[in-house]
KOLTOR-524000 format. One record per residue: residue in one letter; x negated, y, z negated of N, C-alpha, C, CB in turn. Coordinates in steps of 0.05 Angstrom, whole numbers, plus 5000, padded with zeros to 4 digits. Glycine has a CB too. Example, Ala and Ser with C-alpha at 12.3 -4.5 7.8 and 13.67 -1.06 7.14 Angstrom:
residues 2
a473648864844475449104844473649344844477449114819s474349554858472749794857474250014843471849884886
end
This chain:
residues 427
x863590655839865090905839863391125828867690875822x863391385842861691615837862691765808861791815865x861291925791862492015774864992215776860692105763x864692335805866992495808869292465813866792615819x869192205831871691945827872391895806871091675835x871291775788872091755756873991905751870191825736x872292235747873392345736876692385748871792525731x876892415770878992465796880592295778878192355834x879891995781881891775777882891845739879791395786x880591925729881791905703883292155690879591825686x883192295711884592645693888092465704883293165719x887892335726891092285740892292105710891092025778x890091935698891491765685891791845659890591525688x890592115649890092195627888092175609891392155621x886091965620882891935604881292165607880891675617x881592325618879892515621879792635595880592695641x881592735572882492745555880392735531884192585558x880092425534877892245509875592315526878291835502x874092485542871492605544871392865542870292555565x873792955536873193365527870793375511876093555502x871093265488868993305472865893245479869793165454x865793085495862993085511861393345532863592845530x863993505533863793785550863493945537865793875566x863793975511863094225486866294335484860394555498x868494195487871294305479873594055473872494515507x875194135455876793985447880994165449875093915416x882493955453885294115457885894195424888093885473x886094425429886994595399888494435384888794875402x887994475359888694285339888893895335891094385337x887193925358886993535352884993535330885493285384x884493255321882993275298880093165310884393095272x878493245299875493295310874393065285874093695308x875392955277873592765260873492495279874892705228x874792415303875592225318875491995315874892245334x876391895341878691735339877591455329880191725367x879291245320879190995313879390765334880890975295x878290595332877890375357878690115347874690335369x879690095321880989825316883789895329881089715281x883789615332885889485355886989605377888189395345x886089825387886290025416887689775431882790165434x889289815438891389755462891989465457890289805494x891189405425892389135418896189105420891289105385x897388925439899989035436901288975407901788935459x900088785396901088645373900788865352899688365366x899889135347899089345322900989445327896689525318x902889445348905289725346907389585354904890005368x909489485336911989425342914789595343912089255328x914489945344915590135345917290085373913790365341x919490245370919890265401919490485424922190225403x919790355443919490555465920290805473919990465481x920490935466921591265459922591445497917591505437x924691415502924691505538925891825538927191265561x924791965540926492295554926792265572925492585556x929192275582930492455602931592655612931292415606x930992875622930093185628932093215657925893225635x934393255654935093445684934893825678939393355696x933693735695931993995695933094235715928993905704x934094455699935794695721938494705696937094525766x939094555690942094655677944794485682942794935690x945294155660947094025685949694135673946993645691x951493955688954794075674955593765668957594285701x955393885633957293635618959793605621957293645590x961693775639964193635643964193505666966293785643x962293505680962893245702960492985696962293375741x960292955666959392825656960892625631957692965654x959292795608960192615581961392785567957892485562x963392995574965393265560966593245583963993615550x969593065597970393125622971893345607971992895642x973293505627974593675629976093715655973293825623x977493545655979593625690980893885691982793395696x981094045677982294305680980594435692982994435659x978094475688974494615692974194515717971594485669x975294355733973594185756975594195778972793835747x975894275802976194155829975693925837975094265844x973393685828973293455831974693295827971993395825x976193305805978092995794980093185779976192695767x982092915771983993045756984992925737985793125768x986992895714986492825684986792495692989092985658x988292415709987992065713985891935727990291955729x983292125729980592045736978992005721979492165749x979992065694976992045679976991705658976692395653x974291595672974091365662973491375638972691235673x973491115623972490995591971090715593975490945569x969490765581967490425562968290375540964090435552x969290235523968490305494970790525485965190445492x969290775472970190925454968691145473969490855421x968091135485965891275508968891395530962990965528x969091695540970391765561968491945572973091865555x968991935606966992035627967692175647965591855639x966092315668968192395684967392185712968192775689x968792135729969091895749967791895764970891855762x963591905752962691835773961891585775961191965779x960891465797959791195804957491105781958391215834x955791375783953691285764954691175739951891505758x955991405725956491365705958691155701956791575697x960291095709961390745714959690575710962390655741x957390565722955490265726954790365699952690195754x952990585688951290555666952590515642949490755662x954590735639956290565606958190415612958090755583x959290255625961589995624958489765614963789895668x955989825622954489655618953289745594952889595639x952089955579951390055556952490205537949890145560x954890245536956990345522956590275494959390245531x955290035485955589925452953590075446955189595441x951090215461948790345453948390605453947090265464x950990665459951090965476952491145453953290965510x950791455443952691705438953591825452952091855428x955191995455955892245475955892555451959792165493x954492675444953892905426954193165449950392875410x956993175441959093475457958493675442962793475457x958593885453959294235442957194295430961894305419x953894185439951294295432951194555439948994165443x950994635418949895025415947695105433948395135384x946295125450943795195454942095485451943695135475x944295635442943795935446942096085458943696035429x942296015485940096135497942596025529935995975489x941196175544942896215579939296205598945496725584x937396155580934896205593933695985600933196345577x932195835626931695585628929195525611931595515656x927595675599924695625590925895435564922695945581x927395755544928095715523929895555520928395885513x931495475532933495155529932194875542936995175548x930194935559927994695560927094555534925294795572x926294845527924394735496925594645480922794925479x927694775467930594625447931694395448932994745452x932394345476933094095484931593815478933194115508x928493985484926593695485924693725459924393665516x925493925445923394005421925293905393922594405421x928094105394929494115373928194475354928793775355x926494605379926594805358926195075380923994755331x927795325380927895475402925195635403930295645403x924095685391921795855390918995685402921495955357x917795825399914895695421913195495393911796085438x911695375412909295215401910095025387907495355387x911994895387913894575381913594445391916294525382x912794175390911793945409914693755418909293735390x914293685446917693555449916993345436919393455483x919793085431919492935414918592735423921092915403x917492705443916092495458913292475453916392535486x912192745461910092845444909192795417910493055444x911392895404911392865370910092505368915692915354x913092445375913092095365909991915378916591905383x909092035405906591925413903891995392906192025443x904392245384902392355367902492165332903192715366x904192155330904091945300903491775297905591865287x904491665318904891225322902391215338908591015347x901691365362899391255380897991455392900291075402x896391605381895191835404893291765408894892115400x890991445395888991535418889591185440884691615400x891991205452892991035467891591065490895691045469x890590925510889991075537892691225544889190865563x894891125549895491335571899591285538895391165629x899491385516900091425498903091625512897491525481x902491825513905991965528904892025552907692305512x906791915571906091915599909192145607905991525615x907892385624909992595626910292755668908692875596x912492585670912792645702913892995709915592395714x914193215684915193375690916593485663916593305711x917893865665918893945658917394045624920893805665x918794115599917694125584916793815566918994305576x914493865565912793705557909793765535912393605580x910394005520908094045498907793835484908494245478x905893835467904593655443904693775418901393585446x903594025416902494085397899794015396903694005381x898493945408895993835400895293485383895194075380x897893495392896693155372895992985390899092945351x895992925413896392755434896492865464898592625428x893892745481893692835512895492645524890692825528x897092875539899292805556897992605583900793105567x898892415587898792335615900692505637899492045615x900092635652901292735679902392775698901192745686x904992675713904692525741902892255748903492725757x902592125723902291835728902491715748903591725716x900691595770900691545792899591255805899691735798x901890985793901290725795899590655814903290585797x899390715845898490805862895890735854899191055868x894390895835891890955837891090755809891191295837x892790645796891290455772889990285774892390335758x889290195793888189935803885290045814890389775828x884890275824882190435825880990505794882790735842x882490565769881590595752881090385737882390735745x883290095735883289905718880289665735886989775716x879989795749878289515766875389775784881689275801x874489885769872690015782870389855793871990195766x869889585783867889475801868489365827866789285789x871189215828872789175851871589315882875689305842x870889155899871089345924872389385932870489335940x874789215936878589285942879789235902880788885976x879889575905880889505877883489355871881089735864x885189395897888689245891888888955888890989295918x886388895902885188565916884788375888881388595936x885488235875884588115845882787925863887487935820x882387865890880587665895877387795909882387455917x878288105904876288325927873588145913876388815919x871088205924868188165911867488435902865788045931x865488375877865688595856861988685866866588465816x861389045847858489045855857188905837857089295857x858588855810856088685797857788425781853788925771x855988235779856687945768856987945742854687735773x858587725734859687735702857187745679861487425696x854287655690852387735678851287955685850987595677x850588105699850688365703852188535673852388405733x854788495683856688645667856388585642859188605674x855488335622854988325594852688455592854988065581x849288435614847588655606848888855597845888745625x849789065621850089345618851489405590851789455642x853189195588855989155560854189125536858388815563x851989035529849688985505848289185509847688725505x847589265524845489535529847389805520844289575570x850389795537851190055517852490055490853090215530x853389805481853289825460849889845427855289625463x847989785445845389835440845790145433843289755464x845990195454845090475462847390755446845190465502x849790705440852190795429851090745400854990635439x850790565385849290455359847190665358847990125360x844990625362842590765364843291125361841190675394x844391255376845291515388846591475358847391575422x848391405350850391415319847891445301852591075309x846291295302844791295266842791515271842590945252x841691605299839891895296841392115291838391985321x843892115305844992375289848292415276844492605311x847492485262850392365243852592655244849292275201x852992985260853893195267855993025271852593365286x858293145251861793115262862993105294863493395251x861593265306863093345331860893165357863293775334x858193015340856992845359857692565354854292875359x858092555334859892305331862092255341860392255310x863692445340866992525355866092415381868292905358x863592495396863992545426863092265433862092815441x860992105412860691825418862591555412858591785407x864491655386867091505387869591595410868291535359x870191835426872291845450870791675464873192135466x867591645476866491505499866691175488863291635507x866891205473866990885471869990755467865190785444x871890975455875790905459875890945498878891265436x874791105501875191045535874090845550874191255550x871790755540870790455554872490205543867290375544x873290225516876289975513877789995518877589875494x878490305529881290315546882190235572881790525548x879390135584879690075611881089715612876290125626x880589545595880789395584884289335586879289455561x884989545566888389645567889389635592888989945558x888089835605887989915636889289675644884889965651x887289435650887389245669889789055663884889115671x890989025631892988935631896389095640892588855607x895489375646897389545651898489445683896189855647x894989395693895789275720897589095734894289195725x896688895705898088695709900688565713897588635698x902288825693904888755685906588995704905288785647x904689165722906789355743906989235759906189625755x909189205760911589105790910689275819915789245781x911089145840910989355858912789535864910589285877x911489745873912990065869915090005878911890355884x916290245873919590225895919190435906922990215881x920590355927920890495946921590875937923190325962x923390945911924591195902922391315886927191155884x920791455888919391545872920191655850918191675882x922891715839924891745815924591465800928291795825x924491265814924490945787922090905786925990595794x919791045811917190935798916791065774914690965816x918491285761916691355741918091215713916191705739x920391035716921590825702919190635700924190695717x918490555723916690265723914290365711915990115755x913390555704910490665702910390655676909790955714x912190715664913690885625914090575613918391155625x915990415620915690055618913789935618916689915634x911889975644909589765645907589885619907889765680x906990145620905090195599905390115578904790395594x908690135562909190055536908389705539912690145527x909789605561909689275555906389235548910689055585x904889305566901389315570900589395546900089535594x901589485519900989705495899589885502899689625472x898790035531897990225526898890545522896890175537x901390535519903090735510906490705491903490865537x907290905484909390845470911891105479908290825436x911091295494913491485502913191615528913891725481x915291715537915491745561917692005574916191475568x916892185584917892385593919492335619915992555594x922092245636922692255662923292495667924492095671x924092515693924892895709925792795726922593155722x928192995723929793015749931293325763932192795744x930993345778931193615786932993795806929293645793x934094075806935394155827938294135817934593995853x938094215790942094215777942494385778943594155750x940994635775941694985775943695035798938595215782x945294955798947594975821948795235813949994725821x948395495827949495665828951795685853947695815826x952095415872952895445891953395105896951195635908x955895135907956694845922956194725900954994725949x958194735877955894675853958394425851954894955819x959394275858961494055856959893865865964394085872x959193915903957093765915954893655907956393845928x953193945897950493895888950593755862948994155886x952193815839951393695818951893485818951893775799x953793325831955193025826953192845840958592975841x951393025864949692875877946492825853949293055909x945693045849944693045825944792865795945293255822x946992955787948192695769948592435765949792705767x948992385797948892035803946291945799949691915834x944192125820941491975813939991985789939892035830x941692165777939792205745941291925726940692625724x943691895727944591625721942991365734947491605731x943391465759941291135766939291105756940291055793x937591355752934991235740934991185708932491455748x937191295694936991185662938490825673939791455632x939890845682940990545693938590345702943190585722x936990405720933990205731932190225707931990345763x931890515690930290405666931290265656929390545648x933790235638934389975624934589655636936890015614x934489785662934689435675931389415678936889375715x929389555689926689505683926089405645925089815693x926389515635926689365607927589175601927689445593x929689085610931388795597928388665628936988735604x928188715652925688585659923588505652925088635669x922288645634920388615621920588605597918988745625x922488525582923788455558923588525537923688295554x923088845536923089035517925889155518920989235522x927789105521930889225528931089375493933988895538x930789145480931189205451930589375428930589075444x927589435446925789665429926189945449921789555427x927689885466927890245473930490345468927490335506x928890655466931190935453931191125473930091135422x932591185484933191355506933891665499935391235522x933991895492934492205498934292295522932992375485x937292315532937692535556939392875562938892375574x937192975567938193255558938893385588935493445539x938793765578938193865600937394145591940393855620x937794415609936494605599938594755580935194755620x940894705592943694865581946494685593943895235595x948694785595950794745615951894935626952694635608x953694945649954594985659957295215663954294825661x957495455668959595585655962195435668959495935660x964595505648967695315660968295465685970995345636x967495635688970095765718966495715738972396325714x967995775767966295795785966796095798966495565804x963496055799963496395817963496425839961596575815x963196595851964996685887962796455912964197225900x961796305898960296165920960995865915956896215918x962595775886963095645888961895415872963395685907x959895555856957895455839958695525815955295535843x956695485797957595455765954895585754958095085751x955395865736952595925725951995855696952196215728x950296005684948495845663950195905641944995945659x950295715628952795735598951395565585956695625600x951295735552949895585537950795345521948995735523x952895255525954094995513953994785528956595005506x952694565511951394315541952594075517946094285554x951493795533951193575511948293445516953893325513x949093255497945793105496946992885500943393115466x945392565506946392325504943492205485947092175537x944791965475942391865459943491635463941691955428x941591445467942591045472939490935460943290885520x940190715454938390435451938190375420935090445465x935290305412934190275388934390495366931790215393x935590385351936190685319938390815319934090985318x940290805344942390915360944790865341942690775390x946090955336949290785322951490925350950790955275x952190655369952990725392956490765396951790515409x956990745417959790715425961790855403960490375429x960391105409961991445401960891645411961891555370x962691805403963692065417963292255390967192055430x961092445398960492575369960592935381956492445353x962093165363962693415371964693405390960593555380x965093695392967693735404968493975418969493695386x968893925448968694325457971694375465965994435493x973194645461975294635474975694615494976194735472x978794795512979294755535978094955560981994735533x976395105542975095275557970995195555976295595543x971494985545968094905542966295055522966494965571x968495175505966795275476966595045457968595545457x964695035437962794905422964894955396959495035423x966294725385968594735366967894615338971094575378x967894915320966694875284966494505281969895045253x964694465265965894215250964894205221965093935266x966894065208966593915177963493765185969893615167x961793825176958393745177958593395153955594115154x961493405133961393125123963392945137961893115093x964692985155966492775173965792815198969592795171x964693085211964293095235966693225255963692835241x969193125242972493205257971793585253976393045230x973293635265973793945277974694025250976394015306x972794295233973694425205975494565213971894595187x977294525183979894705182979294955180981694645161x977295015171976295325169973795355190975095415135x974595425210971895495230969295625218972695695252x970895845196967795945181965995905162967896105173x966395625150965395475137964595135155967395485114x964495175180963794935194960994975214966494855211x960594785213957994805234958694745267955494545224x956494825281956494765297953494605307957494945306x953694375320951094195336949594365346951793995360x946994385343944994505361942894225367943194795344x941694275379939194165387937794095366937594325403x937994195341935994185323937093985312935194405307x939793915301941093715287940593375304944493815287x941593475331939993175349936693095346940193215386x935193255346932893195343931693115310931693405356x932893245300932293095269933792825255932993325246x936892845272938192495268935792385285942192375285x934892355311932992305329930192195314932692565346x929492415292926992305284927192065261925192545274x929692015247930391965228930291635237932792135217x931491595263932991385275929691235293936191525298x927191435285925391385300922891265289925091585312x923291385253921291355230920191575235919491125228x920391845249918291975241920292225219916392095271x921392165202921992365176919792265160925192335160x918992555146917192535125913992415131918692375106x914292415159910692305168909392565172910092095202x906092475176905492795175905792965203902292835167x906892905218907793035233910693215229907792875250x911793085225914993115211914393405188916292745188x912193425181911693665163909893875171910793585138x908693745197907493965216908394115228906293915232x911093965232913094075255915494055253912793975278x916194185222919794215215921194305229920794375195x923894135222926294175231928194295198927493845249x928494635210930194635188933194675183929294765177x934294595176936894535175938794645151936894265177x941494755143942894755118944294535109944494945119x944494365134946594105129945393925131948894055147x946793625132945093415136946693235161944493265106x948193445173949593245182948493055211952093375185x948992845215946792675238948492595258945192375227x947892665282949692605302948292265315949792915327x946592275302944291965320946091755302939391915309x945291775268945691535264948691475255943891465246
end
């Protein structure tokens, strides 16, 4: 493989990353003393769990979701709306299959504040927990503490997806092509039986010669940022390593390019070479036909949190994953002259799996889809609205970090969440 292949194959998978520093630049604020190479993509060093976002992206409407509201809707009417549990929904298919089956793991966190009607700024809230710029989502965050110099560490198919700088994002992750990167000697890289260009002795030369040669380069010059650039080249040569067990454990694609990025976010964690995962799903901004469009929308954004958890209990991590599914905002209650629903800043969040305290129903919006005070120490609707809080984004994402281990890490103080209350809609 030519160097420009490499590089091709490795910016897709996110290695490109661990050679900035070999180019004379590094991503703002990573730490330049670099990285560490004990136990790189050992799976046995990280028994954290799998951290999943889910992103519908455009703006969905929580009452034909996890806030029904049959008054608000032309779709159904008050003897349509199903229950799991302690869990009530509004009657779609999706949502039938996913909580009658995950209901014990499942929150529903109603009458989130987002204060904002803007898709940038309720992107970021949603997936950050903080409205203002330069906040890393929490996918980001949690990859940056537990694992950033993972090979492919937060793998992100879309939408908002910052770091902060602690951790290079993987991309549009593209299974497709892992088998060109995990098997570069391979002449049919997909082939485990292809013939290779060089022989298993071959490959321990070159393997003694650069570690010769990596050694040597270290003790002539001992410069912070040349050392940096000879420890990323050598976490990227054990990462390939990772690589090949990543190979191992991906299933063949499916046919939906929506679950390949389930199978992609699973296989990495099982493989240890990552620990969080960004999904996307897109086209809710229903300003129009917005009954049609969103329910069609909605189902497949259910199926794919539904095939990730069944890809998990497949690969038998079911246990160690935590799911957050957001959106940018919700939906206003009335429809406008086309028949659609515009941007209203009161949405919900869902939270399921590991750290989760499930099978409830947390906040509360009225009959018009306003965001209703609450007692911050019981949660029930305050008797005095002006002494009660209301859920924002920021309150989910800090129960979120709490339920995740990252309170009080140094990230957690890089990147406060600040709050007057304590109240936790996660745990």
């Amino acid at each position: 493989m030519d160097r420009r292949r490499f590089l091709e194959l490795a910016s897709i998978t996110g290695l490109g990353f661990a050679a900035a520093p070999l180019f004379g630049h590094a991503e703002v604020g990573h730490d330049l003393r670099g990285p560490t190479t004990a136990n790189l993509g050992d799976e046995d060093d990280y028994q954290g769990p799998l951290l999943v976002m889910v992103q519908a992206h455009g703006g969905w409407d929580p009452t034909l979701l996890c806030d029904p509201k049959p008054g608000l809707n032309n779709s159904y009417g008050a003897g349509d709306v199903r229950t799991a549990g302690n869990l009530a929904f509004a009657p779609l298919s999706g949502a039938t299959a996913l909580f009658e089956a995950h209901y014990s793991r499942t929150v529903f966190i109603n009458g989130v504040d987002t204060s904002t009607n803007a898709h940038d700024a309720g992107q970021r809230f949603c997936a950050s927990g903080r409205l203002g710029e330069g906040h890393p989502c929490l996918a980001g965050l949690y990859a940056g503490q537990f694992a950033p110099q993972r090979p492919m560490s937060f793998i992100s198919f879309g939408t908002y997806d910052r770091t902060g700088g602690l951790v290079a994002p993987t991309r549009n992750g593209n299974p497709d092509m892992l088998a060109e990167l995990s098997y570069p000697d391979r002449m049919a890289a997909a082939d485990p039986n292809s013939a290779t260009y060089h022989t298993d002795t071959t490959h321990a030369l070159i393997r003694l010669a650069r570690e010769k040669r990596s050694a040597r380069a270290a003790d002539e010059n001992r410069l912070p940022r040349y050392i940096h650039a000879i420890e990323s080249l050598r976490v990227a040569r054990q990462g390939s390593a990772a690589l090949e067990r990543l190979e191992a454990v991906l299933p063949e694609p499916s046919g939906d390019p929506l679950l390949r990025q389930a199978q992609l976010v699973v296989a990495a964690y099982k493989a240890g070479v990552g620990v969080a995962g960004n999904l996307f799903h897109s086209n809710f901004d229903t300003h129009s036909d917005h009954d049609n469009q969103q329910s069609a929308r909605m189902n497949e954004l259910l199926g794919l949190v539904k095939f990730l958890w069944d890809e998990a209990e497949r690969q038998q991590v079911a246990d160690r994953l935590t799911v957050l599914i957001g959106s940018d905002f919700g939906r206003t209650p009335n429809y406008n002259g086309n028949m659609g629903k515009d941007h209203w800043s009161i949405t919900s969040m869902i939270a399921m799996g590991a750290g989760v305290n499930g099978n409830r129903m947390v906040g509360v919006t009225d009959d018009g889809h306003n965001a209703v005070a609450l007692d911050p120490l019981t949660g029930m609707p305050a008797a005095d609205a002006a002494t009660g809080i209301k859920i924002t984004p920021a309150h989910v994402h800090r129960g979120m970090r709490r339920a995740l281990g990252l309170t009080d890490t140094a990230v957690d103080h890089q990147f406060p969440i600040a709050l007057d209350d304590e109240f936790d809609p996660i745990g």
